[in-house]
N, C-alpha and C positions, 0 to 999 in steps of 0.2 A: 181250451179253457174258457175263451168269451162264450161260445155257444152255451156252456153249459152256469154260466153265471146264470142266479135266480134272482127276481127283483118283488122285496115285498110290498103289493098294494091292502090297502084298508085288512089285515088279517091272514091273509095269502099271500104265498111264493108261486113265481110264476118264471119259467124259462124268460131270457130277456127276450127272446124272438116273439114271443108270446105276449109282453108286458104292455096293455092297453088298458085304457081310460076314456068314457066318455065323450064326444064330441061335442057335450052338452056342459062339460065342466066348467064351471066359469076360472077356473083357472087356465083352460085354453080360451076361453069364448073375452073374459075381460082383463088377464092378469092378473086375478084374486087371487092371490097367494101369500103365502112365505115360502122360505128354503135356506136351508144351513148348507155350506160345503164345509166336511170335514175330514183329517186326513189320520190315517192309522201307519205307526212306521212301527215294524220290528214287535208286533203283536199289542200295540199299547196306543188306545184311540184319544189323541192329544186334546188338551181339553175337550173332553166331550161333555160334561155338565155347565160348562161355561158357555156352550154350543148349541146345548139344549136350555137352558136359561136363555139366552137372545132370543133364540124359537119363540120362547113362550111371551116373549118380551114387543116382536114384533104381532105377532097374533091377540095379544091384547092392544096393542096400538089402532088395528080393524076390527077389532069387535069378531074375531074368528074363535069360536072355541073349541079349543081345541079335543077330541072327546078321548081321550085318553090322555094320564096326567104324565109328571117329568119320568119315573122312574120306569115307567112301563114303557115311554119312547126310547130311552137307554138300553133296556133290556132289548127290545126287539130291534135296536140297530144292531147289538152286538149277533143277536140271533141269525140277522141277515149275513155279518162277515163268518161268521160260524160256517153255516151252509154253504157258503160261496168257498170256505177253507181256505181266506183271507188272513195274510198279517202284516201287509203292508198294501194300502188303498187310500182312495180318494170315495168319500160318503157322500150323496147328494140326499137331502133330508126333504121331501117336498109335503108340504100341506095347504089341499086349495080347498077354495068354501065350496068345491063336491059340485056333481050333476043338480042344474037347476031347469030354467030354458032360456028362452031366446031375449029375454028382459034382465038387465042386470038389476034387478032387485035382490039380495043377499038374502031375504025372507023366501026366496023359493029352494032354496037351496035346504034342503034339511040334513044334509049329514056330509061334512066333511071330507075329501079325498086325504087319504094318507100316503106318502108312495118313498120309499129305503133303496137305495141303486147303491152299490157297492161295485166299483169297479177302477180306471187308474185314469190319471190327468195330465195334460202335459201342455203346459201353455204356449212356451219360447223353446227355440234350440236347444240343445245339449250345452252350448257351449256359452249358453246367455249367463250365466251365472259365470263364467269367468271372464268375459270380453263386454262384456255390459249389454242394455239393448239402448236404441234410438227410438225418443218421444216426440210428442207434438201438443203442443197448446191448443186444444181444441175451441171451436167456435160454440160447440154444444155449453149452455150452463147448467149446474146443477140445481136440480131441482132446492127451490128451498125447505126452510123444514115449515114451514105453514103450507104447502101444498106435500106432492108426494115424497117425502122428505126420505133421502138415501140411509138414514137411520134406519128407517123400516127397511130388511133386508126379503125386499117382496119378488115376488113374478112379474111387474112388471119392471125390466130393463132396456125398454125402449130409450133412455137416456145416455146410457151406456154403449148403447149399439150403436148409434147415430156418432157418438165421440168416433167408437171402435171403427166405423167405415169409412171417416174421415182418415184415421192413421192409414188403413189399408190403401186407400187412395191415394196417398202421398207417398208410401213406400218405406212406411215407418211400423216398429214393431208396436206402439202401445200409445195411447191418448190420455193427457192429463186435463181435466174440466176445472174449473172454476167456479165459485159461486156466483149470486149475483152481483156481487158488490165488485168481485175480480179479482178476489185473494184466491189463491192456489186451494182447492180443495179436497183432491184425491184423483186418483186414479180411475179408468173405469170400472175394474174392479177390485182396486188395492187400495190400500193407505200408501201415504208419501212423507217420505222422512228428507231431511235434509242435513247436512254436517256443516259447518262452517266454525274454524276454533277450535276443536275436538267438542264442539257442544249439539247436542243434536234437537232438532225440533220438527215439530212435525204440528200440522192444521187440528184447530180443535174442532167436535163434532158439531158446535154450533153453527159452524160453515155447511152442513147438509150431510159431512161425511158420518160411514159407518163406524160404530164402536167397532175398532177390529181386533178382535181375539188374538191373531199373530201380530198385528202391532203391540198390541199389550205386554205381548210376552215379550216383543223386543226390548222395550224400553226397559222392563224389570230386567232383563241381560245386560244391558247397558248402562245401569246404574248400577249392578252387581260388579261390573268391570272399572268403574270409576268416571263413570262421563255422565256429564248433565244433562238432562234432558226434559224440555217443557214443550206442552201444547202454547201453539201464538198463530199470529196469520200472519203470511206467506207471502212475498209477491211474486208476483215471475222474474224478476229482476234479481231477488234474493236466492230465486232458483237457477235463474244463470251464471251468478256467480257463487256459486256453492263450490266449496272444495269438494265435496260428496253429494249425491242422490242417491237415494233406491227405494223402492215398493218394499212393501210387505204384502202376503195375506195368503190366507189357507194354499190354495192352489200354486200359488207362485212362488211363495216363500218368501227369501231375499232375493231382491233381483234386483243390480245394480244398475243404475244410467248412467250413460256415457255422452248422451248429445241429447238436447231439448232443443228442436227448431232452428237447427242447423247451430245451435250456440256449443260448443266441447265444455263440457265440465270438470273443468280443472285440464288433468294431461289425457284425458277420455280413457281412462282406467281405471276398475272398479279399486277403490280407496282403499287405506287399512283399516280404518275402523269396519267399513264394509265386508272386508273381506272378515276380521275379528269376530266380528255378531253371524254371518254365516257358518263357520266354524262351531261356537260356542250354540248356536244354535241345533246344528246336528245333532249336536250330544244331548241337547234337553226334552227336543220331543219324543225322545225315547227312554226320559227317565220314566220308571212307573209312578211314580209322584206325580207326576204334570200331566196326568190323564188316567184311563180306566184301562186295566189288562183285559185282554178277549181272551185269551183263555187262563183263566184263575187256576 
């Protein structure tokens, strides 16, 4: 099956073994990019306009334009899991500002890289969704949003890596950053929720973090189910004595914490509201409503 997945660049399907890119791209050469990950369960790609709306959302934040508009990236994702005879994946959406040279000037660049990968993802164990995982307070800050601000969901994630090698380092599954100021900011690639009360709150994006599409959808579960729920800032303090934790985000889904920096979170057991919005969760990214059918 993997050999024969196809990967579409700029117009083309290409065998993945096959699938190359410039060495002149400045999306390899400086990080000039964006990139959506998004996930298809049960033939039904979960917000996928909400997905391509951010796309377009970060590429006007750089002045990338993008040459093909919303409806025509839609079409040719679904085209790609079509080909691939896809109906349940993980979409990486990439668009860099295209072969330039050796100057990062964005003016030499005249035409956009486009690149559709349709294929599956798997971040933590099997069993991390029921046993929770182990985090760490990372030394890395996030970026704020008057520099390269984690709003823009770009190519470069050197911020993220650095948290990320920090956790590997210590012998923990996953790193949590801060902004500058030292309020709790996100994950390196998820949003972070917290419980305390049965009220749930999570860091607002003026801390650096991403708008997260599966955060969102959480919280609209979570006020469907009867729990309040607001953006505030965070401390670590409030995150170690939380009766619950847990990420969200495309890849990861819900995914409960159990220990932050050797602190147990609560009895180190994914919570019931956590486990509630996991559950309740399953069921929604497979409504046809909350996304586009791949095959109508």
């Amino acid at each position: 099956m993997e050999s024969a997945l196809q990967v579409y660049i700029d117009g083309n399907f290409y065998p993945k073994s096959e699938a190359k890119i410039s060495v002149f791209d400045h999306g390899l050469l400086y990080g000039d990019g964006i990139f959506e990950g998004i996930r298809a369960y049960d033939g039904v790609v979960f917000k996928l306009k909400e997905h391509i709306d951010r796309l377009y959302r970060s590429a006007h934040m750089i002045m990338l334009q993008i040459p093909i508009n919303k409806e025509e990236m839609i079409q040719r994702t679904l085209e790609t899991l079509r080909r691939n005879n896809l109906k349940d994946a993980y979409i990486r959406l990439v668009v860099t500002r295209g072969k330039g040279d050796l100057g990062l000037n964005p003016r030499r660049c005249p035409k956009p890289t486009i690149i559709i990968i349709t294929d599956s993802i798997a971040l933590h164990g099997n069993d991390a969704k029921e046993t929770g995982i182990a985090a760490l307070i990372s030394w890395v800050k996030r970026d704020p949003v008057d520099a390269t601000s984690h709003e823009i969901k770009s190519l470069n994630y050197l911020n993220s890596i650095l948290a990320k090698i920090e956790a590997n380092v210590w012998g923990v599954d996953e790193a949590i950053v801060l902004d500058k100021n030292g309020f709790v900011c996100e994950g390196v690639a998820e949003n972070i929720f917290l419980v305390r009360n049965e009220k749930l709150c999570t860091p607002p994006t003026y801390t650096g973090a991403l708008h997260g599409i599966t955060a969102e959808a959480v919280q609209t579960l979570a006020k469907k189910l009867g729990y309040d729920v607001k953006e505030t800032i965070i401390t670590p303090f409030q995150l170690f004595n939380a009766d619950e934790v847990f990420f969200t985000g495309t890849a990861s889904e819900i995914i409960p914490l159990r220990e932050i920096n050797k602190r147990q979170i609560n009895d180190g057991k994914p919570g019931p509201i956590t486990r509630q919005l996991q559950a309740e969760f399953i069921k929604f990214v497979r409504d046809p409503k909350e996304g586009i059918v791949i095959y109508p």
